[in-house]
C-alpha positions in Angstrom: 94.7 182.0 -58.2 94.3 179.9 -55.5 96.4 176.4 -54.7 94.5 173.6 -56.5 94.6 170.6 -53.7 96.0 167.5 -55.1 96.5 165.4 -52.6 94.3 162.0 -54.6 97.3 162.6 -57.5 99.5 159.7 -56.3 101.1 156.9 -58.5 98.3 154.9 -60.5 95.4 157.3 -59.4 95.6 159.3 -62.6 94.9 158.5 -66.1 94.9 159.7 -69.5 97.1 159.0 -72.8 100.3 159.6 -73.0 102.7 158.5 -75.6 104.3 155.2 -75.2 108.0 157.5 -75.4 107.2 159.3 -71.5 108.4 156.0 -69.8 109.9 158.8 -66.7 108.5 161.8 -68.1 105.1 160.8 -67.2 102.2 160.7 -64.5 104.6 159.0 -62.1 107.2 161.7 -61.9 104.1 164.7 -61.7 102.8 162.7 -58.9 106.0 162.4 -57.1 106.4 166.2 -57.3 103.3 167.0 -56.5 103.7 164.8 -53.5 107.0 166.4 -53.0 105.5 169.9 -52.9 102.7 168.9 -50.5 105.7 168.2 -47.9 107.3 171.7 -48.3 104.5 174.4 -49.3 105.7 176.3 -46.2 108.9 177.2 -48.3 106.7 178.1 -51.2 106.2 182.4 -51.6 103.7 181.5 -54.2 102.8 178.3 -53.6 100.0 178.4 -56.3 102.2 179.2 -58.7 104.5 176.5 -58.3 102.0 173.7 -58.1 100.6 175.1 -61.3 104.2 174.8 -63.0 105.0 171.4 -61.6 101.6 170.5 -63.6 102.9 171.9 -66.7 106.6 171.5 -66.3 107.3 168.3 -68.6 103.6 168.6 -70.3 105.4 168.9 -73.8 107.8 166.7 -74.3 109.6 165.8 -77.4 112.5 163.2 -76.9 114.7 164.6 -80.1 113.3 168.6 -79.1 115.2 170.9 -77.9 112.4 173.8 -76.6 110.4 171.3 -74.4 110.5 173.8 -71.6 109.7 176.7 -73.9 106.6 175.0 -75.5 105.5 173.8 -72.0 105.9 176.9 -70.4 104.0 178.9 -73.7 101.0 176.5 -73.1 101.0 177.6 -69.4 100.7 180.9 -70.0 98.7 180.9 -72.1 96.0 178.7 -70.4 96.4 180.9 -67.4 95.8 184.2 -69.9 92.9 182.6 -70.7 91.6 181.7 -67.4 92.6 185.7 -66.5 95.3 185.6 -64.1 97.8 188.5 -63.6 100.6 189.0 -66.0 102.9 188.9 -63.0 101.5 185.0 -62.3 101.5 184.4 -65.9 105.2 185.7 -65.8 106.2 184.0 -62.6 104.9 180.6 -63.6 106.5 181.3 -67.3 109.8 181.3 -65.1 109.2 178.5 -63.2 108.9 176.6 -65.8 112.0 177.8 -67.5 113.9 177.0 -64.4 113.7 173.1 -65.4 116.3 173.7 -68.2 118.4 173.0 -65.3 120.9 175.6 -67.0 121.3 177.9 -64.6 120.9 178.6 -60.4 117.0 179.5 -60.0 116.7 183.1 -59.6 114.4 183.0 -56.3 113.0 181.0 -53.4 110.2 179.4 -55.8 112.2 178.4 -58.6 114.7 177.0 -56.1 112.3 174.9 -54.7 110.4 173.9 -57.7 113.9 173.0 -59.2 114.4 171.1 -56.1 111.3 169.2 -56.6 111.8 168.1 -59.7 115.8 166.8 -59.2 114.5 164.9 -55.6 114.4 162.0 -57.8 117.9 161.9 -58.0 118.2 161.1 -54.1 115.2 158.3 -54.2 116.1 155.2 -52.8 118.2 153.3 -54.5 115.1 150.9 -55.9 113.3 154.0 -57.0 116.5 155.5 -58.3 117.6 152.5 -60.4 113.9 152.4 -62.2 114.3 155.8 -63.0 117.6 155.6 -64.5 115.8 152.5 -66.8 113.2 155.2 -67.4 115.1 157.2 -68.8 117.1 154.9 -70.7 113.8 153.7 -72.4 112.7 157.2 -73.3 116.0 157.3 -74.9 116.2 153.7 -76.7 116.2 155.3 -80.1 119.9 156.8 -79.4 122.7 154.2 -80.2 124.3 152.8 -76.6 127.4 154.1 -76.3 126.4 157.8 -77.3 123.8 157.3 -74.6 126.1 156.1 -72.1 128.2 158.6 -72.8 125.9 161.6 -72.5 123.5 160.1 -69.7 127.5 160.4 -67.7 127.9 163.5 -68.8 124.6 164.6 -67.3 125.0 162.7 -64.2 128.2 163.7 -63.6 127.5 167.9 -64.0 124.7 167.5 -61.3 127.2 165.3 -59.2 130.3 167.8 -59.4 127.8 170.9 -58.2 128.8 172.3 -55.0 125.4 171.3 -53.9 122.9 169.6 -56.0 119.6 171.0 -53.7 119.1 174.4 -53.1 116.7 174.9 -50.1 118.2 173.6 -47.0 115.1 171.4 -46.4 115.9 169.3 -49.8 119.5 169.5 -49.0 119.3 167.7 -45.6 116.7 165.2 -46.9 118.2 164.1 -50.3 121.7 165.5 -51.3 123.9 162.5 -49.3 121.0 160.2 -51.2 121.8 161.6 -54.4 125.3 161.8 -54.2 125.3 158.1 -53.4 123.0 157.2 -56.6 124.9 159.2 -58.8 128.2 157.8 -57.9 126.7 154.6 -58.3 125.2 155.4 -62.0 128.1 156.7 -63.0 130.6 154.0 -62.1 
């Protein structure tokens, strides 16, 4: 399948309806990545295959659900069974997606990359930083304040005390001092 060129999708270029909940988890944060993908395809080994899971990575996404990933990465394979790409892609792409759980260290050069991409917002500029931390905090209004506080630390805090928060050395250099400064900051 070949690398679907996105360079219009930028902030305010795309449009469609999306729940009033997906205040980060929106057309912003896929046009970031997207953006932040078009800067580092040369680390990509299937470069295709990442753009295609950046697309689909937070398409499902239930604030109170627990399988977003899962569901997102079902509806992925499924559209690219139906489109007939290779059970390997359709497997690869699966994983991708998968690696966005942020549970575990990405198996392989794309997942570390695609991984990277979707935690560079965590060493944005401090502006951009701050309005995604209220982002998140809206898509989260429903939970009382101090349970959020508490966990929204918790979170913060496990990608703060990783030896390194960016796995490819081009991420690392451009954002990790970034995003140790923000995450300091949000969490003090």
């Amino acid at each position: 399948m070949a690398l679907y060129r996105t360079r219009s999708v930028r902030h305010g270029q795309l449009s469609c309806a999306l729940p009033p909940h997906r205040r980060y988890h929106s057309l912003q944060h896929l046009g970031e990545c997207i953006a932040q993908l078009e800067g580092a395809l040369d680390l990509a080994v299937h470069a295709g295959d990442v753009e295609i899971a950046l697309w689909f990575h937070d398409a499902i996404y239930g604030l109170q659900a627990k399988d977003n990933e899962q569901r997102s990465a079902d509806w992925a394979a499924g559209e690219l069974t139906r489109s007939g790409a290779g059970e390997a892609q359709v497997r690869r792409v699966r994983a991708l997606i998968m690696a966005t759980c942020h549970t575990a260290k990405p198996a392989d050069a794309d997942q570390q990359l695609l991984v990277d991409i979707d935690l560079a917002i965590l060493g944005a500029e401090p502006a951009r930083f701050a309005e995604y931390d209220a982002q998140v905090k809206a898509e989260y209004s429903w939970v009382p304040e101090v349970v959020y506080r508490t966990k929204r630390r918790e979170v913060l805090k496990g990608f703060l005390d990783r030896a390194v928060i960016y796995n490819t050395p081009l991420f690392r250099a451009r954002l990790e001092q970034q995003a140790r400064t923000n995450l300091r900051t949000a969490i003090a």
